[in-house]
C-alpha positions in Angstrom: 2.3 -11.7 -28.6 0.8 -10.2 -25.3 0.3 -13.4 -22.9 -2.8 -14.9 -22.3 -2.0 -17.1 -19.2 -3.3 -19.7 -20.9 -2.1 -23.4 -19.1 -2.2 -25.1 -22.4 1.1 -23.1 -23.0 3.3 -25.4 -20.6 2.3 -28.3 -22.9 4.3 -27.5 -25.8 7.9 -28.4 -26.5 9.4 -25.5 -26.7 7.9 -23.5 -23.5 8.9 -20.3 -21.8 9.4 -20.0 -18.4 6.9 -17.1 -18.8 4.5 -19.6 -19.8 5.3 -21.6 -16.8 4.8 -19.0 -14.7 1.7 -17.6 -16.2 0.4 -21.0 -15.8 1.2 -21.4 -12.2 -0.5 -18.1 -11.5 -3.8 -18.9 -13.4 -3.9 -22.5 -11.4 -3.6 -19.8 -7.7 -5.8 -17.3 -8.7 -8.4 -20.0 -8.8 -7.8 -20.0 -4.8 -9.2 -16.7 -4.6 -12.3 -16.0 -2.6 -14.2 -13.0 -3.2 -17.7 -11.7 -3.2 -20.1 -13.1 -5.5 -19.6 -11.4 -8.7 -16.5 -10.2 -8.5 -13.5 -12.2 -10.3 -9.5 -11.7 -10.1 -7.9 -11.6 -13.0 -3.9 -11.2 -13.7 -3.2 -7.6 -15.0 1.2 -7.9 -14.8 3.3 -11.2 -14.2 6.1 -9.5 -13.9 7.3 -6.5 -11.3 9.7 -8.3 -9.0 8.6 -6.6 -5.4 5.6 -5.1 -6.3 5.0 -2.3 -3.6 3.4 0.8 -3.9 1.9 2.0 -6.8 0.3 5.5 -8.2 -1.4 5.9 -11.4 -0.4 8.5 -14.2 -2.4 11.2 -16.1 -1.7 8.7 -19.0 -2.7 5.8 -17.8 0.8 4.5 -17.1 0.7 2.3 -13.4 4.3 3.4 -11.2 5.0 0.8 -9.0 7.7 1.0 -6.0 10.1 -1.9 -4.8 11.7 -2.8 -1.7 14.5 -3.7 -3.5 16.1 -0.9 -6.1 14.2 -0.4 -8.8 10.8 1.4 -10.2 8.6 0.2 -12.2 6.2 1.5 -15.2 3.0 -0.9 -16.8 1.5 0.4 -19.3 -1.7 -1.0 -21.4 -1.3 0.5 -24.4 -4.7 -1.4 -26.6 -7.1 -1.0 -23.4 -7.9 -4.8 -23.0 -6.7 -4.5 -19.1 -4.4 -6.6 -19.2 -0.3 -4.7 -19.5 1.1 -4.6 -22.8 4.7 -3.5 -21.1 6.8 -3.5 -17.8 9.7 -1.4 -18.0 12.5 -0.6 -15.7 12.5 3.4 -15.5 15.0 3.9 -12.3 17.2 1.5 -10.8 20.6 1.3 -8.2 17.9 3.4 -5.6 17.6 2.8 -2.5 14.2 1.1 -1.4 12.7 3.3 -3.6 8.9 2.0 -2.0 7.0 4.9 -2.1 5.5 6.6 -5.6 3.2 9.5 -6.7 2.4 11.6 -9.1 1.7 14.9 -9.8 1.2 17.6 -13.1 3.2 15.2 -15.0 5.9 14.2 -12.9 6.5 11.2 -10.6 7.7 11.6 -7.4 10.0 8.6 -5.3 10.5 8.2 -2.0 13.9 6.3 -1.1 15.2 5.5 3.0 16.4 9.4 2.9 15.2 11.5 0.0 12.6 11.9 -2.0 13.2 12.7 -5.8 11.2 13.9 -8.9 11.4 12.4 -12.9 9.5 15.0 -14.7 7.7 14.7 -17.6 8.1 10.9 -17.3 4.9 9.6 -19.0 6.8 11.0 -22.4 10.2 9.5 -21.2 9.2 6.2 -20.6 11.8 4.6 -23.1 14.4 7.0 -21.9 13.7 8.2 -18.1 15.3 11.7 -17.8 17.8 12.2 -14.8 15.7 12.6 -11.1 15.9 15.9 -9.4 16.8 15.5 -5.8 13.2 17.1 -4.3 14.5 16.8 -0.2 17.5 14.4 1.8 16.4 15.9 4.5 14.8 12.6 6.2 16.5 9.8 8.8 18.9 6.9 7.0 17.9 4.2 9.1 16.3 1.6 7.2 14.8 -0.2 10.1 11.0 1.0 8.9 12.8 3.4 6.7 10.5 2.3 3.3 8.0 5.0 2.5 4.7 5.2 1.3 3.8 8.3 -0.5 0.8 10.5 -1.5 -0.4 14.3 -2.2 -2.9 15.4 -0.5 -6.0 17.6 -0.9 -3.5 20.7 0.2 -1.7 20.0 -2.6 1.2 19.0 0.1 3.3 15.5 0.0 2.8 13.5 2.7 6.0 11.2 3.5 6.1 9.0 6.7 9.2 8.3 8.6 8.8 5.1 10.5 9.9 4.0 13.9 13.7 2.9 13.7 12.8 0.1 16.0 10.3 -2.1 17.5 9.3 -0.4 20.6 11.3 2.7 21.4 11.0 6.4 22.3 12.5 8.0 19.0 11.3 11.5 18.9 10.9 13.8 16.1 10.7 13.0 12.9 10.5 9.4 13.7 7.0 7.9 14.4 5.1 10.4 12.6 3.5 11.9 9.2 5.3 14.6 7.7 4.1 16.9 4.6 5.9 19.1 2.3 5.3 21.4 -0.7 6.3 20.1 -4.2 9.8 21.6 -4.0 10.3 20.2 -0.6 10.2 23.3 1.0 8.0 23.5 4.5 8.8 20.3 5.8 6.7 19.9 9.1 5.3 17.3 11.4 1.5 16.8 10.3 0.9 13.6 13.1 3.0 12.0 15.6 2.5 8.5 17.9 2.6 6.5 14.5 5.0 3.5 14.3 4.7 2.9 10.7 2.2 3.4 7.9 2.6 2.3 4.5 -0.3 3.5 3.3 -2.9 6.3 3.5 -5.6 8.2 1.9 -8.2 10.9 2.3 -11.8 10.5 2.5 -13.8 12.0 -0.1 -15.3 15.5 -0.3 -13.2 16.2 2.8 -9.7 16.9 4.2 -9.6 13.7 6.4 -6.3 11.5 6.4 -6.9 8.4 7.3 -4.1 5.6 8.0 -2.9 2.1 8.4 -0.5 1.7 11.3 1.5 -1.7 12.3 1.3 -2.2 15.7 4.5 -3.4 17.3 5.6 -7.1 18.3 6.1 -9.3 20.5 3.4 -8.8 22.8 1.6 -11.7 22.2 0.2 -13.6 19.3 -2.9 -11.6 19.6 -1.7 -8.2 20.7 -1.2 -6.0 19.9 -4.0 -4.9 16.7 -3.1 -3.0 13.7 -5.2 0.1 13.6 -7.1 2.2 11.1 -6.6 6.0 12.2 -8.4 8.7 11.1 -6.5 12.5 11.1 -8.5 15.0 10.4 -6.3 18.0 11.3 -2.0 18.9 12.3 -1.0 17.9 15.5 -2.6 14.6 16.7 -0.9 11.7 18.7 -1.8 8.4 18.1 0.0 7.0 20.9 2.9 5.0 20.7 5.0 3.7 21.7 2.8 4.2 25.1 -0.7 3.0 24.1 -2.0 0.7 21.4 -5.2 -0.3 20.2 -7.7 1.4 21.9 -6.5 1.2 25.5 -3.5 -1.1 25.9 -0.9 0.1 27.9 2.7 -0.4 26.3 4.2 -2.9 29.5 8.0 -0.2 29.1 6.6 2.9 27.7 2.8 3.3 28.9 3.3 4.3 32.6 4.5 7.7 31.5 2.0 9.0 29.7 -1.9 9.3 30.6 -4.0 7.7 27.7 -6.6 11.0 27.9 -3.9 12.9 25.8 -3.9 10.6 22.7 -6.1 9.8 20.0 -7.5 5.8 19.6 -8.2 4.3 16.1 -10.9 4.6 14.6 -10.8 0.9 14.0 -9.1 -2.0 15.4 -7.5 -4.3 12.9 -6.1 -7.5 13.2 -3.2 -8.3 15.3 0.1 -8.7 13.5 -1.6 -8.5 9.9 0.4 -6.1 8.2 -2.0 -3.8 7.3 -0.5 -2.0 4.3 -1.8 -0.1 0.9 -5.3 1.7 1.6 -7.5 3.5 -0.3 -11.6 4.7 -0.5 -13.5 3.5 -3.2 -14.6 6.0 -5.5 -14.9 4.0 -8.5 -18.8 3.2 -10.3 -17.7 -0.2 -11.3 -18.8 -2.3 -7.8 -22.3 -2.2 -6.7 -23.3 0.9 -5.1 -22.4 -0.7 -1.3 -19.0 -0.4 -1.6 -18.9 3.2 -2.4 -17.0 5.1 -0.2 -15.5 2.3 1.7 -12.0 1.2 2.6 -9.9 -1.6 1.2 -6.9 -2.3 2.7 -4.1 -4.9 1.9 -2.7 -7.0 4.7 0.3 -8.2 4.2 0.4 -10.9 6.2 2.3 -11.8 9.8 5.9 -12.9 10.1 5.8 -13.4 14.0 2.5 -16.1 14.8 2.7 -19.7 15.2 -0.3 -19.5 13.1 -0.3 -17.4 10.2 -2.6 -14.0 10.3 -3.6 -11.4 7.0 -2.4 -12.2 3.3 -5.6 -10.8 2.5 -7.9 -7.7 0.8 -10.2 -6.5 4.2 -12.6 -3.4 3.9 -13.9 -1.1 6.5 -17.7 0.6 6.4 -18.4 3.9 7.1 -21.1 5.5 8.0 -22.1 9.1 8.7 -17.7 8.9 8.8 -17.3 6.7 11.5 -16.0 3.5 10.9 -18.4 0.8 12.0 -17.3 -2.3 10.4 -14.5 -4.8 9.7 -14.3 -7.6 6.9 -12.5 -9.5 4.7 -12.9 -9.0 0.6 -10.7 -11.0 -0.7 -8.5 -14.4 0.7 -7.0 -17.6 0.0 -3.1 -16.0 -0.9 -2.6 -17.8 2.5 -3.5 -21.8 2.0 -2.9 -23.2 5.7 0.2 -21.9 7.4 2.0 -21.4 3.7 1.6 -18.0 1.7 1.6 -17.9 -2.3 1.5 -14.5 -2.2 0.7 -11.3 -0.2 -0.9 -8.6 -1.0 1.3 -4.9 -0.4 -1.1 -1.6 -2.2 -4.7 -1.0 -3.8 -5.0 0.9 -6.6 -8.9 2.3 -7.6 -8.7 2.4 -11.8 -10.6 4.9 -13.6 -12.9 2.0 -15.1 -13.2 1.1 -11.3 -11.6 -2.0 -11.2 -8.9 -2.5 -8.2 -5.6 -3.2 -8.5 -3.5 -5.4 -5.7 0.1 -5.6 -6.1 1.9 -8.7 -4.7 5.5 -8.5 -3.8 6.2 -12.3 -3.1 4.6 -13.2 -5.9 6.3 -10.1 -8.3 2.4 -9.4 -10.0 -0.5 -7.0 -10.3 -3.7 -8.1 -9.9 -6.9 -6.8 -11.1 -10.5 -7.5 -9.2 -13.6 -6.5 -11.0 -17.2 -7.0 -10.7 -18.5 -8.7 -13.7 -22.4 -9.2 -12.7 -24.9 -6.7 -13.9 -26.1 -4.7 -11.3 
């Protein structure tokens, strides 16, 4: 029987620790804040390192891991909550990033990227992957990927910064995009320490971007940025500017801040600004159309404890012109429950927010009539 997450579970004699843990999560979820009329519900309890996810042309939700293994939910009788997490790769290596594309899902690992094809019919019995490229850095040191096909019909695969603060060069620091074979690899952006997540804003060609700003320049610097790329062969400046005009106190003196491109918003500082993605759904009241969500992660290096949250940012006429939190409470004083990695816009319209210390999907949806 499908669970219900129903507390009363944990009072019988012969509970599951499912049940315990369903219970546990209803009790958190209650320390959710959101918007009136919106409510978060529990859509999977169980995908262990919940990263990135990409949805299917059947419905099926592929979730990434930091760990080894890929995940597929599926809600086979339509009551939005999963039927069925399966296991469909495993023994990878940080498989993080996932899309899909004309039937076949795509993974991104530290140094390749590979294909299952027609995995949506395979789900019981996931065909051998096809290597698609291996022609990207080892290093793991921001070596986890988030993944995505653009408008161009090109992939779009970052390669992280294999440090803090450092001077890498090509392909490190940057955006890169190749076709579905993984031939025409190129550098699409460069100055970009490490996103891990990105999406384009509709009706256009625009890439836009979360980038995690580096550390240890203060509890309150450097930000996290928003960046908006709009066409090949843009620097966002690091490692010598960050933020919209701080200068980088090992790198910055070499480079004149005129020649790079600032953010087109300024997040917080040492949030871990991850998963992002426009709304296009109908579900939410016509405000939010169009606007960004963005999961934070949450900070590892602040005496007090910054992000573990859902934030938006408005746009209007394309330029970003505001800044606020959606949804909170994963964070309860200086201790986190959970924290938030990707966003996921369903065809119903409801988001998705997977949650990699707590191992779950969430679904938020706007219940009041509008």
């Amino acid at each position: 029987m499908k669970p219900r997450f129903l507390c009363l579970a944990a009072l019988t004699v012969l509970v599951s620790l499912s049940a315990v843990a369903s219970c546990t999560y209803a009790v958190q979820l209650k320390k959710i804040k959101l918007p009136p009329g919106f409510r978060i519900d529990m859509y999977a309890s169980d995908v262990p390192g919940a990263r990135s996810m990409a949805l299917g042309s059947k419905g099926t939700l592929f979730v990434g891991a930091r760990e080894d293994k890929v995940y597929a939910v599926t809600d086979s009788d339509g009551d939005n909550r999963a039927d069925k997490v399966r296991v469909i790769a495993a023994g990878l290596n940080m498989p993080n990033g996932v899309a899909f594309r004309n039937g076949s899902l795509y993974v991104a690992e530290v140094s390749r990227v590979i294909r299952y094809d027609n995995i949506e019919g395979k789900l019981g019995n996931p065909p051998a992957p096809i290597v698609v490229s291996d022609k990207f850095p080892a290093e793991t040191h921001h070596g986890w990927k988030f993944i995505r096909f653009g408008p161009d019909g090109m992939l779009y695969v970052p390669v992280g910064a294999p440090c803090n603060i450092c001077e890498p060069g090509d392909p490190y620091a940057a955006i890169l995009r190749m076709k579905p074979d993984g031939t025409g690899l190129e550098v699409y952006a460069r100055g970009i320490r490490n996103t891990v997540g990105f999406d384009w804003r509709p009706g256009t060609d625009e890439l836009w971007f979360t980038d995690n700003g580096r550390d240890w320049l203060g509890e309150d610097s450097p930000p996290d940025e928003l960046n908006r790329a709009p066409k090949k062969g843009m620097h966002f400046g690091y490692p010598y500017f960050h933020g919209k005009g701080i200068r980088d106190p090992e790198y910055g003196d070499k480079k004149d801040p005129k020649d790079y491109t600032p953010p087109a918003m300024e997040l917080g500082p040492h949030v871990a600004s991850l998963g992002m993605r426009f709304y296009t759904g109908s579900m939410f009241p016509d405000k939010y159309r169009g606007r960004i969500f963005i999961a934070e992660h949450g900070s590892w290096n602040r005496s007090v404890p910054v992000g573990y949250r859902i934030t938006m940012v408005r746009l209007d006429g394309g330029r970003a012109v505001s800044y606020d939190v959606f949804a909170e409470g994963w964070l309860q004083g200086i201790n986190a429950w959970g924290r938030p990695v990707d966003v996921q816009v369903m065809p119903d319209g409801a988001l998705l927010v997977s949650d990699d210390r707590a191992g779950v999907i969430y679904r938020i949806s706007y219940t009041n009539p509008r």
